[in-house]
N, C-alpha and C positions, 0 to 999 in steps of 0.2 A: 504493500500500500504506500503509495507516494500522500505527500500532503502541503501545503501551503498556512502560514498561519500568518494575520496581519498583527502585527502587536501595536492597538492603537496608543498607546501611552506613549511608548517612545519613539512614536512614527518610523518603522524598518518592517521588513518582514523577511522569514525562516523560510525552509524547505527541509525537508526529510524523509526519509526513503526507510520502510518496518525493514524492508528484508535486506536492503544492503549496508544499511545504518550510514550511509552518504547523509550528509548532515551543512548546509549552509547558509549564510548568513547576508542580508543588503546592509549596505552603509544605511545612515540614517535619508529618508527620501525626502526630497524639494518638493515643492507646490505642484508639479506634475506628475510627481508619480517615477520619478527618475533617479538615480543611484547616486548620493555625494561622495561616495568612497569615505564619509566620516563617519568613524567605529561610534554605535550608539553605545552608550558607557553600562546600561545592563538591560535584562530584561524584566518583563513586568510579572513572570514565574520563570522558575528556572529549568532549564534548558536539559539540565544533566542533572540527579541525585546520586549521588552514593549512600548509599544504604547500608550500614553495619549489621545485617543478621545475623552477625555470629556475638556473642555476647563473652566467649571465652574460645582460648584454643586448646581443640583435645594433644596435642604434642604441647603443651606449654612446659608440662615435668619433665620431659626428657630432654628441654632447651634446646631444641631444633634450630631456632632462629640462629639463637648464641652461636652453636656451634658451625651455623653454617656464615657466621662473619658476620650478621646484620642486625642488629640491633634496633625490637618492635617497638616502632612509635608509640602505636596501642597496647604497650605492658602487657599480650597476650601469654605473657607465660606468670604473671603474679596477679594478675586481676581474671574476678569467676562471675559474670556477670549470665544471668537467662539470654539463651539465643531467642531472636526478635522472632514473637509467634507467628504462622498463620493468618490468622484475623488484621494483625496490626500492620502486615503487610501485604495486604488484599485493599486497608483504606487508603493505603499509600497511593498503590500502582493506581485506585479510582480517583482519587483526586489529578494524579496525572495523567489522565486518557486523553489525548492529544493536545496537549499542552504541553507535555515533558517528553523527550523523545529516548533519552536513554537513561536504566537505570545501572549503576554500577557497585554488584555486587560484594561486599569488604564486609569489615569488623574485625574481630579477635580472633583470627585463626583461619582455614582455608572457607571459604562458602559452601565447595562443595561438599563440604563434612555436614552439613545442616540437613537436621534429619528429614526435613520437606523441600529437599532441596529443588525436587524435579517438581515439585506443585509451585513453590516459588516461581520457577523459571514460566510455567504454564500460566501461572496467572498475568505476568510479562504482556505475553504475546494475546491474552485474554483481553489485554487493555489496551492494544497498540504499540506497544511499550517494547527496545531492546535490550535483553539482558547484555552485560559483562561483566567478567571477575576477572580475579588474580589469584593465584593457588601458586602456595609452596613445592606442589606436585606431588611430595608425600602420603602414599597410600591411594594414587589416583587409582581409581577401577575402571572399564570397561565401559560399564555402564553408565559413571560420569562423562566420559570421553562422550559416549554417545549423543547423550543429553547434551552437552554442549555442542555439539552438531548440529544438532536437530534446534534448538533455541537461540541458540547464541550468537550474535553481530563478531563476537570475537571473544578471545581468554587471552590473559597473560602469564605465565611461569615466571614467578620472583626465581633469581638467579643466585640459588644458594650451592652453587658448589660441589653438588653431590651427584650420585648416582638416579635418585630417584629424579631430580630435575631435568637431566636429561632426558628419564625414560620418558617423563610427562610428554615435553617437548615433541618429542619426536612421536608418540601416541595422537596426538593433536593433528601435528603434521599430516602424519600418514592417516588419520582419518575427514581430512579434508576442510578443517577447522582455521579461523585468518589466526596465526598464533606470533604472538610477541613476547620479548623478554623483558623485564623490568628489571632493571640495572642499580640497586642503590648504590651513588657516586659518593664517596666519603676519603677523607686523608688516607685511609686501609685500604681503599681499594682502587683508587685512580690511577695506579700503577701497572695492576693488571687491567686495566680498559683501556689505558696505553699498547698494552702488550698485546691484547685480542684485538684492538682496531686495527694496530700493525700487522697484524699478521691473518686479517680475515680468521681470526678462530671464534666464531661463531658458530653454534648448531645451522647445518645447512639447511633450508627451509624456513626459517623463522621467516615471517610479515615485517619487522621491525624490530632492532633496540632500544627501546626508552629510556633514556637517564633519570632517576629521581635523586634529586638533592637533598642529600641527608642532612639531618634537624636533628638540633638537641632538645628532644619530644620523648615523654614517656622514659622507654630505657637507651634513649641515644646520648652519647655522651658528648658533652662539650667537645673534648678534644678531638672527636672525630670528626670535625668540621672541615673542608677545607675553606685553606685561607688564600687571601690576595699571591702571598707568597708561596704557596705551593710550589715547589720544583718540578712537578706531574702538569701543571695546568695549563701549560703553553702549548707543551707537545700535545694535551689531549686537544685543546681548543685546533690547534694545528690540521689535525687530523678529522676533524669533525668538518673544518673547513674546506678540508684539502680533497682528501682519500676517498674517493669510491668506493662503497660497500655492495655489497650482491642483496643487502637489504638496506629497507629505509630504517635513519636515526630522527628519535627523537627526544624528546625534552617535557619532564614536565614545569607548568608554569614558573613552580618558583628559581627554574633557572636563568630565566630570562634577564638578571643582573650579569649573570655569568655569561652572554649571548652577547647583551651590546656590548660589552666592556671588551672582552677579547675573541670573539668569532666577525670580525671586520666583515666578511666573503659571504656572512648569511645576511637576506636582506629584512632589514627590522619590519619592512610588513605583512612580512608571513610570520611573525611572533604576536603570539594570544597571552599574553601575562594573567595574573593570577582572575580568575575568573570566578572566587569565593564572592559569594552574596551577589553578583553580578551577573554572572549564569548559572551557575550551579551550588551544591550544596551537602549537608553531609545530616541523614538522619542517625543516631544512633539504635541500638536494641534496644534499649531505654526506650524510643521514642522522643529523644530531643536533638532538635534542630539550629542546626550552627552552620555559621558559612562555609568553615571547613574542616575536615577532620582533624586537623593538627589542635585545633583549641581544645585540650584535653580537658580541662579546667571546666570549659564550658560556661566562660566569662559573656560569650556572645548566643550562649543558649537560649533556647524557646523550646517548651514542652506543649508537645503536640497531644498531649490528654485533654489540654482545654484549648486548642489552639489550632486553626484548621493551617495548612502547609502555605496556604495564601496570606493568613495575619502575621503567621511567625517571618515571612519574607519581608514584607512592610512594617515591621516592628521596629521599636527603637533601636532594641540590641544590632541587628544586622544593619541598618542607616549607621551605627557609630562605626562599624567593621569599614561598611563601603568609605565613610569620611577619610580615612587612613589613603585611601586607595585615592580617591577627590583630590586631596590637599599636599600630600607628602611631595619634596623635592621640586617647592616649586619653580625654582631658579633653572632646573635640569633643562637643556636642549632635548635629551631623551626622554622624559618625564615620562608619554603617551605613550611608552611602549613597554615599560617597566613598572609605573606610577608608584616607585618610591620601594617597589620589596615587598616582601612579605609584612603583613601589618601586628602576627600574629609571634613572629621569630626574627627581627630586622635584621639579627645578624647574621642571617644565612647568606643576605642577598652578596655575590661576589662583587662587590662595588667601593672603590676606597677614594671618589672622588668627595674634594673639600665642600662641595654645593651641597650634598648629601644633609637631607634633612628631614628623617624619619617623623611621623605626627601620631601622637596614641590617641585615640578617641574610646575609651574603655569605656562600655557601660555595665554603670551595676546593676544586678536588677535583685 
């Protein structure tokens, strides 16, 4: 099912495709009806949720994560929280029946561990809606692989190092599924993403490699941050610029400091910076809603028990989030492309320019 959506608030309109999850966007439109190429700054619901069904991770005691190098933003291995029921994600996917176009399955632990996991995905496609997740790949079955076939826009296998990651990988592949790797980029591992860009070692097949920029979140540690001076950073940027890969790279938002500052060769307006509260969003098992997963605290939460997915969006907490993104760095030449960093973790963003002028807008509620 293709679709079109006017979004009269911020005068632009969307396109979206159920079955290919092709997904796009007009600049904001002039008095005729015609394309200004100027990014409308959000939408009036959002566009993408991620959804934490899983409330805890069944590997959290045997520290999977740990041992596989990456350290969980969502404390999935010391925090036991109920996976988000049935019912409370059945009102989800109907508040988003052609308004939201894809949901993105997360939480504390792999998705497809949830034990409704294939009625989850049904209810998905029940509403119009595409599924996607991210899996450690550990313990993947047969029958998952399938179901993500048969449902799914696409999956990701986090890139933890091991045996079972691979098998996922390649389970995926070979059963005809768009499959990527999620790459968390930190001081510990920028060395080997050096090392695999150079030398094409990538699982053959992968859709793409996405980088995510690791946060000191949950159990990520300070020190694993990279820094301006990174010794790794150059040659990676280098390479991202330079080298040819037999799949596509990508980025998620919050590297986009790390993009204009040192990847000259990519051009800034094919960079979508952080798109919390702006397009998309993050419910928890709980049921509460923040602009994005990272606010663990939940300083920008809204509990959706009293609260329908459209107030909690137009609420004060998420207007003080968007402020951050509004106001920060406003002296930047870049500003509109980066809009200051993350609002949530400032010092992730790779940026060591004197202009640099983070803005908090914390609400309490």
């Amino acid at each position: 099912m293709k679709y079109s959506v006017y979004d009269k608030k911020y005068n632009y309109r969307y396109f979206f495709d159920t079955e290919t999850g092709f997904y796009m966007r007009t600049g904001i439109l002039d008095e005729n009806g015609k394309d200004t190429n100027i990014d409308p700054f959000m939408a009036s619901f959002p566009h993408l949720i991620d959804v934490g069904i899983m409330g805890h991770c069944i590997h959290g005691e045997s520290g999977l994560c740990k041992n596989a190098g990456v350290q969980c933003y969502q404390s999935g291995y010391s925090v036991r929280k109920p996976d988000m029921s049935v019912e409370d994600f059945e009102s989800i996917a109907k508040q988003c029946r052609h308004i939201t176009n894809q949901l993105a399955l997360g939480g504390r632990g792999d998705p497809n561990q949830h034990k409704d996991f294939e009625r989850l995905l049904q209810i998905c496609r029940e509403n119009d809606l595409v599924p996607n997740y991210t899996t450690s790949g550990f313990g993947m079955t047969d029958k998952q692989v399938q179901l993500t076939k048969q449902y799914c826009g696409a999956v990701a296998v986090s890139w933890y190092r091991s045996q079972y990651t691979e098998s996922a990988i390649r389970k995926f592949i070979d059963a005809g599924c768009r499959t990527n790797i999620h790459y968390v980029l930190s001081k510990n591992s920028i060395q080997e993403a050096v090392e695999r860009l150079s030398e094409n070692n990538f699982p053959e097949g992968v859709n793409a490699v996405i980088f995510l920029m690791h946060k000191p979140v949950g159990q990520g540690e300070r020190d694993n941050m990279i820094m301006p001076d990174n010794p790794y950073l150059k040659d990676f940027c280098r390479l991202v610029n330079h080298q040819k890969q037999p799949f596509k790279i990508g980025f998620d938002s919050c590297s986009v400091p790390m993009i204009v500052n040192y990847c000259p060769d990519i051009a800034k307006i094919t960079l979508d910076t952080c798109e919390g509260g702006r397009y998309s969003c993050y419910i928890s098992s709980e049921m509460v809603m923040s602009p994005c997963s990272f606010d663990r605290v939940e300083q920008y939460g809204v509990s959706l028990r009293n609260s329908s997915i459209r107030e909690a969006w137009n609420s004060p907490q998420f207007e003080a989030f968007r402020n951050s993104l509004k106001h920060s760095c406003p002296e930047c030449p870049d500003r509109e492309f980066c809009m200051g960093g993350c609002p949530l973790v400032p010092e992730v963003a790779l940026c060591s320019r004197e202009i640099r002028k983070q803005l908090n807008f914390t609400q309490s509620t």
